[in-house]
C-alpha positions as CSV (number, residue, x, y, z in Angstrom):
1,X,33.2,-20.1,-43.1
2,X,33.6,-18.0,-46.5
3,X,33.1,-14.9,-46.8
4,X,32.4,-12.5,-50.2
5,X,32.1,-8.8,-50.3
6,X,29.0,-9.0,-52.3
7,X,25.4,-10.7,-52.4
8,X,25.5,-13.5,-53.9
9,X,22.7,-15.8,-53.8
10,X,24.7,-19.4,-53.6
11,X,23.2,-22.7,-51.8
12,X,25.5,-24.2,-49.2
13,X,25.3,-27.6,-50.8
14,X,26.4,-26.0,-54.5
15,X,29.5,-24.4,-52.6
16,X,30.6,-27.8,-50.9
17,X,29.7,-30.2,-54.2
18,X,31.9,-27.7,-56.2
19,X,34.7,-26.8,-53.4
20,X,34.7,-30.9,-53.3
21,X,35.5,-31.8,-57.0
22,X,37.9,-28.8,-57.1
23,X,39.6,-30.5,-54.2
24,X,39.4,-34.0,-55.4
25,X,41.1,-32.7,-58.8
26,X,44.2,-30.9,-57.0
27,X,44.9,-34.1,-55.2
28,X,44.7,-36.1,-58.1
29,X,46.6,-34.3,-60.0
30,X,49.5,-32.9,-57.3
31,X,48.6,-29.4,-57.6
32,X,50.9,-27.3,-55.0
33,X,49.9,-24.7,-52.8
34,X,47.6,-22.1,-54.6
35,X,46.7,-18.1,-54.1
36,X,42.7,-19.8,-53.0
37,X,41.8,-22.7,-51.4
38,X,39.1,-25.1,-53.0
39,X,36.2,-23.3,-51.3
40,X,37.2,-19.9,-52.1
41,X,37.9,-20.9,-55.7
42,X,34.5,-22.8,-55.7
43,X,33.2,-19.2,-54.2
44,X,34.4,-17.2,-56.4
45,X,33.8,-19.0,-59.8
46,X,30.0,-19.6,-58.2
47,X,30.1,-15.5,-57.7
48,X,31.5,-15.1,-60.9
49,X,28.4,-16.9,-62.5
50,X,25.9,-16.1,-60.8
51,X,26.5,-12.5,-60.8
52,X,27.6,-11.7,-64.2
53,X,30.6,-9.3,-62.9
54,X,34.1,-9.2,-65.3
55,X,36.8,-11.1,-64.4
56,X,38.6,-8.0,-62.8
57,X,35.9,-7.0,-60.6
58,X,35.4,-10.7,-59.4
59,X,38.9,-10.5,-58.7
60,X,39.7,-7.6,-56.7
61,X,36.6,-9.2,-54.3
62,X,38.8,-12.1,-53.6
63,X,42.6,-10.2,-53.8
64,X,43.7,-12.1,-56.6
65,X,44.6,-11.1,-60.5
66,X,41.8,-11.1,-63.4
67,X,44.1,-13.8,-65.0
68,X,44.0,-16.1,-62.1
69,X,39.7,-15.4,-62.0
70,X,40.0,-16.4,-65.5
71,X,42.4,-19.3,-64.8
72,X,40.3,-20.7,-62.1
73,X,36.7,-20.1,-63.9
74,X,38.1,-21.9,-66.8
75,X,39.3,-25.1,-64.7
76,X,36.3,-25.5,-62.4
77,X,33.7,-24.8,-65.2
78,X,36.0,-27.8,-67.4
79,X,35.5,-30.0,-64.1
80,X,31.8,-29.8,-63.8
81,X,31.3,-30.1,-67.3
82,X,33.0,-33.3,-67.5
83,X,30.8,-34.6,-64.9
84,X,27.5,-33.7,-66.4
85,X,25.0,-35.3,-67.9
86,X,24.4,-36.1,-71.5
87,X,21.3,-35.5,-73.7
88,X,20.4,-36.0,-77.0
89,X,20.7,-32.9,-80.1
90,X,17.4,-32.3,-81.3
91,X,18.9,-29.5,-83.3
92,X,21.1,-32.2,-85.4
93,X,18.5,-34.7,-85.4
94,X,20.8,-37.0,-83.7
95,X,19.3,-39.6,-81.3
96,X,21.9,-41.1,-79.5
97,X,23.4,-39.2,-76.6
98,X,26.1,-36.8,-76.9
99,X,28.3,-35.3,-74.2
100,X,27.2,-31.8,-73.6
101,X,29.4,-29.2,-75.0
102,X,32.3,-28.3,-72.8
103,X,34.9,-25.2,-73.0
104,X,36.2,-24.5,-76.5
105,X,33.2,-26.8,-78.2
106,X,29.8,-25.0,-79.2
107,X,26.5,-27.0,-79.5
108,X,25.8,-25.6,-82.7
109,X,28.3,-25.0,-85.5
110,X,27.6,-21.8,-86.3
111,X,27.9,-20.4,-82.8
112,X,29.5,-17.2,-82.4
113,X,33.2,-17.7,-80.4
114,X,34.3,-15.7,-77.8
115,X,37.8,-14.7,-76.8
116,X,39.7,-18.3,-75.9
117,X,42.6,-16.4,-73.7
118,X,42.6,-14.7,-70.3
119,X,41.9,-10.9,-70.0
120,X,43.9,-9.0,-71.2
121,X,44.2,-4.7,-70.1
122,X,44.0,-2.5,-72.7
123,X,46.4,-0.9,-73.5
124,X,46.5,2.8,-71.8
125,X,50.0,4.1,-72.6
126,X,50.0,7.8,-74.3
127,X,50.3,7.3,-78.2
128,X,52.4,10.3,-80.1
């Protein structure tokens, strides 16, 4: 059973579908041992959604760094958008289907980009 410090309104068969292809993908590609195991990463990237909490407070729930929240949202969010489905872009008048967007690609051109790195601290050192 897994366990979160925190309400967090997640169905059982989300958590296993997403622990699963988490799973699936270490395997496939050889990944050693890790700091979480596919059902807490799937736990905490599903907390980290659904909640709307920063990467650092999403982290200290689960003992681990902000960079490793960031590093683990980043891959499972990659694996589940490469497994949806596609739909056609009204917005471009395009009628075939195109893949949904994925990390890194905006639906729309004009989109406003985030910040493509991990967190980073600010910087808190005494200036003279």
């Amino acid at each position: 059973m897994l366990f979160y410090r925190a309400a967090a309104d997640v169905s059982r068969p989300t958590l296993t579908h997403t622990a699963g292809i988490i799973r699936r993908h270490r395997k496939t590609i050889g990944t050693p041992w890790l700091r979480l195991n596919p059902g807490q990463q799937a736990l905490l990237v599903l907390a980290y959604l659904r909640k709307g909490e920063t990467f650092a407070e999403t982290a200290a729930g689960f003992g681990v760094s902000a960079a490793t929240t960031w590093r683990y949202v980043e891959e499972t969010v990659r694996l589940l958008s490469t497994r949806s489905p596609t739909r056609p872009d009204p917005a471009h008048g395009q009628e075939e289907r195109t893949a949904l967007p994925g990390p890194g690609r905006h639906a729309h051109p004009h989109q406003p980009r985030g910040p493509t790195g991990p967190p980073t601290q600010p910087n808190t050192a005494p200036t003279a």
